[in-house]
N, C-alpha and C positions, 0 to 999 in steps of 0.2 A: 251708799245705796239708799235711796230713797224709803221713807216706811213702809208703801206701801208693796216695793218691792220686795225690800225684807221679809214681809208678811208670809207673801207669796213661797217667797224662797222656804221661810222654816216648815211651811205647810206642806211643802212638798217633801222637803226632809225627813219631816217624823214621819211620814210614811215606811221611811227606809228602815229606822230603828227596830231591830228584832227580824229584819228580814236580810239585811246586809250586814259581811263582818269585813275587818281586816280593811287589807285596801280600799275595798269594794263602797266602803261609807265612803270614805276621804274625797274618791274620786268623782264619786253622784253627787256629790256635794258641791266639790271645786265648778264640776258641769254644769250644775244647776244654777248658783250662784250668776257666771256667765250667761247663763240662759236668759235669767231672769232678768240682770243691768244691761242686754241687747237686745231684746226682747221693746224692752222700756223705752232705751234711749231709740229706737229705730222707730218706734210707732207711739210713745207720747203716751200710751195707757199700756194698762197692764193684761196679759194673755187670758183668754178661757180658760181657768184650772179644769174644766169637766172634758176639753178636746186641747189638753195640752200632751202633747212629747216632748221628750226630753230631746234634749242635742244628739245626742249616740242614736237618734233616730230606733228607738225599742220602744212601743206602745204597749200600756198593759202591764203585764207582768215584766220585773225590772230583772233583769239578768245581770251575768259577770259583766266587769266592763270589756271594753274591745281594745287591741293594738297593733299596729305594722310601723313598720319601718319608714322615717324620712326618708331614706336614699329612693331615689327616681321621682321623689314627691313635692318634699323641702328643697328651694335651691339659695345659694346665698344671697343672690339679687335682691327677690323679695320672698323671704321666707313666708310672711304672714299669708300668701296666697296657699302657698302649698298646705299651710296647716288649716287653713280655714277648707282645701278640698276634702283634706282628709275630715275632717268634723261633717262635711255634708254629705259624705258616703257610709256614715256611720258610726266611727273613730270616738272613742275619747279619749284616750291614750296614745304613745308614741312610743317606739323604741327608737330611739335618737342617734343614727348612725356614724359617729364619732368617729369608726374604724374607717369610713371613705376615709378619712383626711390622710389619711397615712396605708396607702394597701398593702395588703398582706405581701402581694407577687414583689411590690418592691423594697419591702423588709427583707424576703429570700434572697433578692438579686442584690442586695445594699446598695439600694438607688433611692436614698432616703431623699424626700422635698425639705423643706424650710420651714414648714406651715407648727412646726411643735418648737422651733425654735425661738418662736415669740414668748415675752413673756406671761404669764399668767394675765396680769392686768389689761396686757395686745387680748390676750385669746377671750377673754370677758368680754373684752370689748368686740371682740369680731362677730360673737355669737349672741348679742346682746337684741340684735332683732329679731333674731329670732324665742329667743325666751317672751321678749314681747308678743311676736307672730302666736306663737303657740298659748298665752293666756289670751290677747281677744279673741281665739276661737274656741274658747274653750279645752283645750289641747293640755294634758298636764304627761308631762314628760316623765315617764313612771321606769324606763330602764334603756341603757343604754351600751355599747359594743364598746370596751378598748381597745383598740388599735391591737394587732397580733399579727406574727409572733412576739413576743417582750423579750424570750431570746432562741438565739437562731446556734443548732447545734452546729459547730466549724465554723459558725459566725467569727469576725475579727472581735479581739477586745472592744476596740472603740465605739465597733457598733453597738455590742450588748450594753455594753456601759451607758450606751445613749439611749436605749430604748428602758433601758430599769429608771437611769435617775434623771430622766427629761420626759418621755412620754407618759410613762406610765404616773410618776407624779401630778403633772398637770392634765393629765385623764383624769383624776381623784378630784383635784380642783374645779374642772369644769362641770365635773358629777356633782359638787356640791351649792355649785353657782346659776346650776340649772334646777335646781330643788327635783335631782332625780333620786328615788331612793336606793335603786338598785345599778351597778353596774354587773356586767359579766366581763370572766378573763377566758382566756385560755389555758391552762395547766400547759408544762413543757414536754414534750417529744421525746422524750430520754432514753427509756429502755431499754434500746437495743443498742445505744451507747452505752448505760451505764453499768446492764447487765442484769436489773430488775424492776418490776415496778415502783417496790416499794422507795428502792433508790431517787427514780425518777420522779416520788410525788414530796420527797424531800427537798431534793433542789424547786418545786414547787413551794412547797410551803414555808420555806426560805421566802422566796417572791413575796405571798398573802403576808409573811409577818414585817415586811417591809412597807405596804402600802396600808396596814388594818389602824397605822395613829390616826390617818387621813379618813380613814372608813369611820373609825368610832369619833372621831371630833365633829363629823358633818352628821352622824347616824344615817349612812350609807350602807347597806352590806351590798359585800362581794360575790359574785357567784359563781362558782366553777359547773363547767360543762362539759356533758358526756361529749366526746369525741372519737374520729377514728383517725387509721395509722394506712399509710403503702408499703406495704412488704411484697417483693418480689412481683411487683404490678397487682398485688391483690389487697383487697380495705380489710383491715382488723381491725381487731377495738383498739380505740386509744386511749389515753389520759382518761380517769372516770366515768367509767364504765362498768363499776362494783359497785352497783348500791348500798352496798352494805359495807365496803370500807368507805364510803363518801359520806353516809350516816356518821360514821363513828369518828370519821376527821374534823366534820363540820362541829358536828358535839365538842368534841377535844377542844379546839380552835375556840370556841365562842366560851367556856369555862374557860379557858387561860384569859381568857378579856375581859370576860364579866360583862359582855354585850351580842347582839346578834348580828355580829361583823362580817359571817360566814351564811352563805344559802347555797344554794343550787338551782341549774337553769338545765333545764329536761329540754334538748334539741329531737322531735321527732324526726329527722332528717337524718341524722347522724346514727339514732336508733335504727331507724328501717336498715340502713345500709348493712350492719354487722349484725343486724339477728339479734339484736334484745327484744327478750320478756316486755312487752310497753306495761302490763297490766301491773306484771310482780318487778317491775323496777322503779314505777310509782309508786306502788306502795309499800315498798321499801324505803324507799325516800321520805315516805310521809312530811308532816309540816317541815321539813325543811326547803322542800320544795317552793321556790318562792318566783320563779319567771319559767315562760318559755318560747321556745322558735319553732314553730309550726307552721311545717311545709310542709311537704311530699318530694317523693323521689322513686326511680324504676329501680331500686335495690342496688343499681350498679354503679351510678354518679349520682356527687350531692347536686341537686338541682334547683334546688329550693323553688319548688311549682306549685300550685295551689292544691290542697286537700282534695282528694279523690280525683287526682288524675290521672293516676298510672291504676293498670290492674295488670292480674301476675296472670290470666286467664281469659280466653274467648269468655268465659261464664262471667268475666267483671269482677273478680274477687281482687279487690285491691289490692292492692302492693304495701301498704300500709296496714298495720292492726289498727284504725280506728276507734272499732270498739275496743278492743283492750286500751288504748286512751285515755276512752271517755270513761269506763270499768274503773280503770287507775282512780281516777281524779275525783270521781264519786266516793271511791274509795275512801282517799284520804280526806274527804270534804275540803275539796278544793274550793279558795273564796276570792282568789285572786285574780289578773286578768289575763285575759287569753289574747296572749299579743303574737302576730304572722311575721314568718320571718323572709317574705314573699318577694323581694326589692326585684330581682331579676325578671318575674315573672312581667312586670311592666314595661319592659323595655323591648319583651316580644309583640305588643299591641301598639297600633297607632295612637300618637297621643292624643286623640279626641275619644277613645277609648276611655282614658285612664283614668277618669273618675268612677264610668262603667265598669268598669272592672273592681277596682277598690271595693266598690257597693258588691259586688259579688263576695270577695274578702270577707266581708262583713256581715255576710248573710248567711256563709258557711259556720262564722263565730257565735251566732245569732243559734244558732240549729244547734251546736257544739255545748251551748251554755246552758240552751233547752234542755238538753239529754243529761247534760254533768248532773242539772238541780232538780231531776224527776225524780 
């Protein structure tokens, strides 16, 4: 980088110090940097610091960073374009949707593809334009979806065999080759197979203490997610949905490592559906709480729709506890980034839309970040 870009760059930085924690430096950093060397190299001199913004498109006061989802966005032709939309609609973050590669419906149905059958060095390679795509726009790839289910109850052997020591391994590798720090899993299904919960988060945690040498050799942690269940055509809780045994497992878990191998990814989506507490199951969760999927849903299907679009009332009273959310997150001084777990909602809008829209995403996150830091 040039010096006088450098210059540039630290000046804006120490701005941040004592006002950013946690992720939240790393990322206005990584952003800024970018900013600053295409900034440079596209116009020859260096920006107005007194009318400059940053890339995340936030003037002013510096907020959480932002994230959504590759899928509908990223494609693998030319990934760089997609990441550079999302960077122009306000993005500086991704959740990296890994789990298209492999969908879920055809994990149920054991209509498994090919695509995990490469090996590590194919799959590096496959994705290597877009790790590029996502640094020239500034785009730092902060959490990402494994592939789920990992196993499937009355699944055949060979498939769960294939999804423990094939997918899920090189899910870890490609977590670590993307320089993401977090992945999410799924916890297993069990219960009503095995007759308890506790049961059910055993054959769990079987799984995490299989993939956590991969987690702590990269300094990745894993995250498990509140979830729900269908019983008799109706949504219950499912897998991690006790804040306070998912506290005291993550604790467990990261002392027997002697690392932070273990977090949690707060799905408001999956919340709304079964009736949790938003306010007292974040703050239950406190710092462990380390990603989340925020969407919206009308209580009845996971729909993953954009924040404040369903209301349970003529009167507009959301369908979501938003405030208890943002209450939550305040709560626990939440410092990390509010990433959407939105992917479908794009594919109901014209694609000349879809940047318009994103920027809406982003404006929601913008408001969201406002109220967490008041």
């Amino acid at each position: 980088m040039p010096a006088d870009v450098s210059a540039l760059w630290q000046q804006i930085c120490q701005g941040y110090i004592g006002r950013y924690a946690g992720d939240a430096i790393e990322t206005q950093i990584d952003t800024e940097r970018v900013y600053c060397e295409r900034e440079y190299t596209a116009g020859g001199s260096m920006p107005d610091i007194e009318s400059y913004g940053h890339a995340c498109g936030i003037k002013g006061e510096i907020m959480l960073p932002l994230s959504v989802q590759t899928k509908n966005v990223v494609n693998d032709i030319h990934p760089e374009e997609g990441f550079a939309m999302l960077a122009q609609a306000g993005f500086s973050c991704a959740d990296f949707s890994l789990n298209d590669y492999l969908k879920n419906r055809d994990i149920y149905h054991s209509e498994l593809n090919t695509f995990f059958d490469r090996s590590i060095d194919e799959l590096e390679g496959f994705f290597e334009p877009h790790k590029r795509g996502a640094q020239a726009a500034g785009i730092r790839i902060q959490q990402m979806h494994m592939p789920y289910p990992i196993y499937v109850p009355n699944g055949s052997r060979e498939l769960n065999d294939y999804l423990w020591r094939e997918v899920a391994p090189k899910s870890m590798a490609l977590c670590a080759y993307l320089e993401c720090p977090y992945i999410v899993i799924h916890g297993f299904k069990l219960a009503r197979f095995l007759g308890s919960e506790e049961k059910e988060w055993a054959q769990t945690e079987k799984f995490i203490d299989s993939i956590v040498p991969y987690a702590k050799e990269a300094g990745v942690t894993i995250c498990i997610e509140n979830l729900y269940d269908g019983v008799g055509g109706h949504l219950v809780e499912g897998p991690c949905c006790d804040a306070g045994k998912a506290a005291e497992r993550i604790d467990r878990i990261n002392e027997k490592y002697r690392a932070e191998v273990l977090g949690f990814c707060l799905d408001t989506g999956h919340a709304n559906l079964v009736g949790l507490n938003m306010e007292k199951f974040i703050t239950g969760l406190g710092f462990r709480l380390k990603v989340l999927h925020i969407h919206d849903n009308d209580g009845v299907m996971d729909l993953h729709q954009i924040p404040f679009t369903f209301t349970k009332t003529r009167e507009n009273k959301a369908s979501t506890d938003w405030d208890g959310f943002i209450r939550g997150l305040k709560n626990i001084n939440y410092d990390k980034v509010l990433s959407f777990e939105t992917a479908p909602v794009l594919s109901a809008f014209p694609d000349v839309m879809k940047r318009d829209v994103l920027a809406f995403i982003a404006e929601i996150g913008k408001y969201f970040g406002g109220a967490i830091e008041e």
